[in-house]
N, C-alpha and C positions, 0 to 999 in steps of 0.2 A: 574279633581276632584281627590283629596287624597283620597288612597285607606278607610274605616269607619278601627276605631281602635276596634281590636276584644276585647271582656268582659275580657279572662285572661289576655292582653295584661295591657288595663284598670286596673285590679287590681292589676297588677305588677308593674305596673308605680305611683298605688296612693302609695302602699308597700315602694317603693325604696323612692319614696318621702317623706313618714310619716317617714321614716328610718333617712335620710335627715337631715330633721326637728328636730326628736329628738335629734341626736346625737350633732346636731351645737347648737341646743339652752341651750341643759341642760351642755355642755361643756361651752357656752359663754354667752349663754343669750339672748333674746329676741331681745332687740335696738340693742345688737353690730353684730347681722345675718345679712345682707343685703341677698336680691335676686338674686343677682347673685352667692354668695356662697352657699346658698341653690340647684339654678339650678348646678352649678359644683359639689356640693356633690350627686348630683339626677343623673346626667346624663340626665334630660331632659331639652328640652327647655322651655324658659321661657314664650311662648304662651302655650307648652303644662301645664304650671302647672298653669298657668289665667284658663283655661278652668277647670280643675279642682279643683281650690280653686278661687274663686274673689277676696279673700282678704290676707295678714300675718295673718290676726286674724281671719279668718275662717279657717287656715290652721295651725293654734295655738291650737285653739281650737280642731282639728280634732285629731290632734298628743294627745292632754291633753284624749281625751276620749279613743283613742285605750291605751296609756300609763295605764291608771284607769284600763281597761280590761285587760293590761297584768299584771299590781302591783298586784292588789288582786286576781286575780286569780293564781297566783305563788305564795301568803300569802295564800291562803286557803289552794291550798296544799298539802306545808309544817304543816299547823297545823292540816291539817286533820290526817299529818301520826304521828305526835305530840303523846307523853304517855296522857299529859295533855295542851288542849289549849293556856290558857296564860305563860305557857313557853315559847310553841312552837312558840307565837306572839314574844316574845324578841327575841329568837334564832334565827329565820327568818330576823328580825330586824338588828341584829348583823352582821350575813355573809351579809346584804346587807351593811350595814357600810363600811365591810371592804373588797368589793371591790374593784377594781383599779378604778380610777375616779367619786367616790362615794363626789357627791357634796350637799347631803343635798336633801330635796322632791322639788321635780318639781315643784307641783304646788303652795308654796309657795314660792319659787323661781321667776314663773313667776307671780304669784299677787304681788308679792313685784315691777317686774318691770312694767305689763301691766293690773294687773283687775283694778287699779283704775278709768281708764279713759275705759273699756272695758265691758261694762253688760256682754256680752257672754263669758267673761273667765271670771267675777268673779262668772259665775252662773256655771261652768264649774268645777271651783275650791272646790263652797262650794257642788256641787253633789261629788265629790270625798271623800270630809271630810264627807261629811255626809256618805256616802255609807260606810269609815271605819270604822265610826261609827255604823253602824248598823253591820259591822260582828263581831266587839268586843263583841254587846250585844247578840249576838249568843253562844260568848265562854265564857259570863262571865255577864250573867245576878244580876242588883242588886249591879254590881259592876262597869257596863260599861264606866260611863264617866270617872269617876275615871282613869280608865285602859289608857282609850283613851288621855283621858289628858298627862299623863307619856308615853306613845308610840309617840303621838307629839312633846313633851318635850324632846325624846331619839332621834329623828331624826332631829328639829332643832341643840339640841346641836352637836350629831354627824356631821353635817353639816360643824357647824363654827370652830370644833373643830380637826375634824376628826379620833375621838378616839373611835372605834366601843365598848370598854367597857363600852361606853355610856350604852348600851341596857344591859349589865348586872346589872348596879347600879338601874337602871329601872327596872328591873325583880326583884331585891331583893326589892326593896321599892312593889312592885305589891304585893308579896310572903307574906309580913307582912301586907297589908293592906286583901287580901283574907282570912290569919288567925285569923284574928279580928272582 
């Protein structure tokens, strides 16, 4: 009998896996990952990663909810250390623009190729959007959807576009809409 896989071991392996995952999907995309590129980018076998996902789309979704955990939580913060929040939401915005391989938000990236036919990534997707919705209406009560709207607006367009000044022309439209 194989020796039991210890707990860090376990969570070193889902790590390397979610790692994986993230990087081959949000580089190429959902349909064009096969599992065996995933197990070569993991390093583990492709029994060890059934046993801990049964499915691509529970293993979709796994990556969408650590990803949410680490986007807004490296959006708070920076706008915590922010003079004034909704700046700080564009500027945050901007250096992620203009990253090196900076391909637009994940999660509508993969609803564009996998929520339709997937209840659990598109319920996975709209907790995301909703959850950044709710910390806008933290820094910008009164003014929230608004805000929210133009910070989606600044990360599709920076997407297809790839011009991180996206988030400044979105900061000045924010700046005149919060004077008013």
């Amino acid at each position: 009998m194989p020796a039991a896989i210890s707990a860090g071991q376990q969570a070193a392996d889902r790590e390397a896996l979610l790692d994986a995952v993230e990087s081959l999907v949000y580089t190429h995309g959902v349909q064009a990952v096969g599992m065996d590129q995933i197990r070569a980018e993991s390093g583990l076998a492709l029994k060890r990663i059934y046993a801990m996902f049964r499915t691509k789309e529970d293993l979709v979704v796994a990556m969408l909810q650590r990803r949410d955990r680490r986007w807004r939580g490296s959006l708070a913060a920076f706008v915590a250390g922010a003079p004034e929040p909704v700046p700080g939401l564009f500027e945050w915005l901007r250096n992620w623009f203009a990253e090196p391989g900076f391909r637009g938000c994940a999660w509508i990236n993969i609803h564009g190729e996998f929520a339709p036919g997937s209840p659990a990534v598109l319920a996975e997707v709209r907790a995301h959007k909703d959850a950044f919705r709710a910390q806008i209406q933290q820094w910008a009560p009164g003014h929230a959807e608004a805000i929210y709207l133009l910070a989606e607006g600044a990360i599709v367009t920076a997407g297809i576009t790839g011009d991180p000044a996206t988030a400044d022309r979105a900061a000045a439209a924010a700046a005149h809409l919060l004077r008013s």
